[in-house]
C-alpha positions in Angstrom: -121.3 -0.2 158.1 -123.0 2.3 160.6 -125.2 -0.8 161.6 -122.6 -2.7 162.4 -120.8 -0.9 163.9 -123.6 0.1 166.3 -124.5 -3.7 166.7 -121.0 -4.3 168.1 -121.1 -1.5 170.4 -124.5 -2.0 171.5 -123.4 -6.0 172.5 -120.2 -4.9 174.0 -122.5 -2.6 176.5 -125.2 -5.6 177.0 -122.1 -7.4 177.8 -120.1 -4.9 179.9 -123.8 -5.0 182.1 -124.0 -8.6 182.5 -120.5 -8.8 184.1 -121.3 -5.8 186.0 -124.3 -7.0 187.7 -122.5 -10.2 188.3 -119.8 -7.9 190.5 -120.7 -5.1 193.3 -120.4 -1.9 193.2 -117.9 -0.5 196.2 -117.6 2.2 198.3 -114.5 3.1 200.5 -113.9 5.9 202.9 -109.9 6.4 203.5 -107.4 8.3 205.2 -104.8 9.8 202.8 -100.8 10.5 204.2 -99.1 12.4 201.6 -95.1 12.9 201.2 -94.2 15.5 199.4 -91.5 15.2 196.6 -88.3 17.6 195.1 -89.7 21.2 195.0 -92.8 20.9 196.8 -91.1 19.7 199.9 -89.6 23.0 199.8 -92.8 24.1 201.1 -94.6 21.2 202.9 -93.2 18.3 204.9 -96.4 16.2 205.3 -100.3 16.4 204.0 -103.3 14.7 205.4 -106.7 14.1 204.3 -109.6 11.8 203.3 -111.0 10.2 201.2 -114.0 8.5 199.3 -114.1 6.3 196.3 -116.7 4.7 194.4 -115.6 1.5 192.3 -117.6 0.3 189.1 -117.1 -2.5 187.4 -117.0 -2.6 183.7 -115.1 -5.8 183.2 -114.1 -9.7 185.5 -110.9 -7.9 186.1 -111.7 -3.7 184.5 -113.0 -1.3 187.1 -114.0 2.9 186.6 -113.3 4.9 189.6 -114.4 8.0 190.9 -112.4 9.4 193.5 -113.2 12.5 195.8 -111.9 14.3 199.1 -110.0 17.1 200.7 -106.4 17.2 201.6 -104.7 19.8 203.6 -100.5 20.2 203.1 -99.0 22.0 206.2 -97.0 24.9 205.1 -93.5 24.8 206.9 -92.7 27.4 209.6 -89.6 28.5 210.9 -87.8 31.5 211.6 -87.6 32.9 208.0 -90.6 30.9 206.3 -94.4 30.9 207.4 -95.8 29.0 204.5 -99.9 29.3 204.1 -101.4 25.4 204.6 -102.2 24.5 201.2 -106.0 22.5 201.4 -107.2 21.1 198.0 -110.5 18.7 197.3 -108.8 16.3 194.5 -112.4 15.0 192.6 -110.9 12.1 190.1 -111.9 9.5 187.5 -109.6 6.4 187.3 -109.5 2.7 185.8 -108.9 -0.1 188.0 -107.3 -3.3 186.6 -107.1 -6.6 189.0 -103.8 -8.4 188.4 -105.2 -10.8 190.8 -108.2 -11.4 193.0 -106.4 -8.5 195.5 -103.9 -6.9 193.9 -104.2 -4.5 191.4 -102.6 -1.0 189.7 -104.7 1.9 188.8 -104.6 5.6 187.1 -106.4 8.7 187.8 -107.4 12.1 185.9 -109.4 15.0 187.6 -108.6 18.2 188.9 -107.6 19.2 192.4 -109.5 22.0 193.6 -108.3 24.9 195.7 -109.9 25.7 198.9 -107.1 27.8 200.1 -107.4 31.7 199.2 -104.3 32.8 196.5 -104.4 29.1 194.9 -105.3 28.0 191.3 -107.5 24.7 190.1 -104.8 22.2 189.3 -104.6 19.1 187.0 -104.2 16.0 188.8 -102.7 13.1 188.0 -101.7 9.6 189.6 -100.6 6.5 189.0 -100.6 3.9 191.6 -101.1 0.2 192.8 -102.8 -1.7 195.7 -104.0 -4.7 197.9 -107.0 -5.7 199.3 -107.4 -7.2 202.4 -110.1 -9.4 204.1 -111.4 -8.6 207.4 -113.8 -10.6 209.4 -117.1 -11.7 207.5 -117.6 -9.0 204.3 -114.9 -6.8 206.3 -112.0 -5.4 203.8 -109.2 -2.7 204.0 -107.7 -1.5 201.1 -104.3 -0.2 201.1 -103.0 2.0 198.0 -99.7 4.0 197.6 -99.4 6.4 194.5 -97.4 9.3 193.1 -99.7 12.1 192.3 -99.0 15.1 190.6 -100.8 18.5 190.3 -99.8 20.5 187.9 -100.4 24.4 187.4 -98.5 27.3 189.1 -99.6 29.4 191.8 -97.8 32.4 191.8 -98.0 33.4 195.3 -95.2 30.4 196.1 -93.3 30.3 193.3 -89.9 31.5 194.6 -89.9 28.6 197.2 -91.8 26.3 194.3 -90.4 26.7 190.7 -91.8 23.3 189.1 -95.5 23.7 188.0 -95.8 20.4 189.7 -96.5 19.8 192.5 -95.8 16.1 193.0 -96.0 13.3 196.9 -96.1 10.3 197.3 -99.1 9.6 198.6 -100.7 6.6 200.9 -104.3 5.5 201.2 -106.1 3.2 204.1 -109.4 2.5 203.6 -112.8 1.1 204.8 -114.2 -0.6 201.9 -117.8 -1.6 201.6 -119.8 -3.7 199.0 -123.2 -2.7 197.9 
């Protein structure tokens, strides 16, 4: 039974890597415009950043993603709030799926790390979907929106933040290149 079992998942990798090389591998670099949602808008009105993200696929229509980048949320200021800038490098893994040659829907795990001093390593999620566009000759822009999540507290905003989420909406433009 352990043969067998091996057998099949040995032929479903030889497989997996025949479709693969018969697809590229593709690497974007992006700008990323994040909205900030309920609580967290408390805190931030708009978040900017960038972006790279390697695509592998695994499958015709199946890609694995790997996702990483820094994004700084500016921390609102007015006469009774000075809120810190909150900068995190979100590093995620994803799945891809193609519901056409251009379209397609994707999810991503990973963690979004702090880089701002009295923050915490947050889990990250996001859900999201997407189009590809063609450019001139091998030229293609990809345009995403998600909703991302990242959840943990931080207790140094948590009287203008109470949900340990902090959640945008959160748009993506990028250069994509095939290797």
């Amino acid at each position: 039974m352990l043969k067998i079992r091996f057998a099949l998942f040995a032929s479903m990798l030889f497989i997996s890597f025949i479709i693969k090389a018969q697809n590229a591998v593709k690497i974007d670099i992006g700008a990323e415009f994040g909205l900030p949602s309920r609580n967290f808008a408390a805190i931030s009105n708009i978040g900017l950043g960038g972006s790279i993200k390697a695509e592998f696929p695994i499958a015709s229509s199946f890609a694995l993603t790997l996702n990483g980048g820094i994004t700084n949320f500016f921390g609102k200021r007015n006469q009774l709030l000075n809120v810190q800038d909150l900068t995190y490098a979100p590093l995620k893994a994803g799945l891809k799926y193609y519901l056409s040659e251009t379209f397609y829907v994707e999810g991503q795990l990973g963690a979004a790390l702090a880089l701002s001093n009295g923050q915490k390593i947050l889990f990250a999620w996001s859900p999201g979907l997407g189009n590809i566009f063609n450019l001139s000759g091998k030229n293609k822009l990809d345009l995403g929106i998600r909703y991302e999540g990242w959840t943990g507290k931080n207790e140094s905003i948590t009287f203008l933040n109470t949900s340990s989420t902090k959640g945008f909406l959160g748009v993506r433009f990028a250069y994509v290149f095939a290797l």
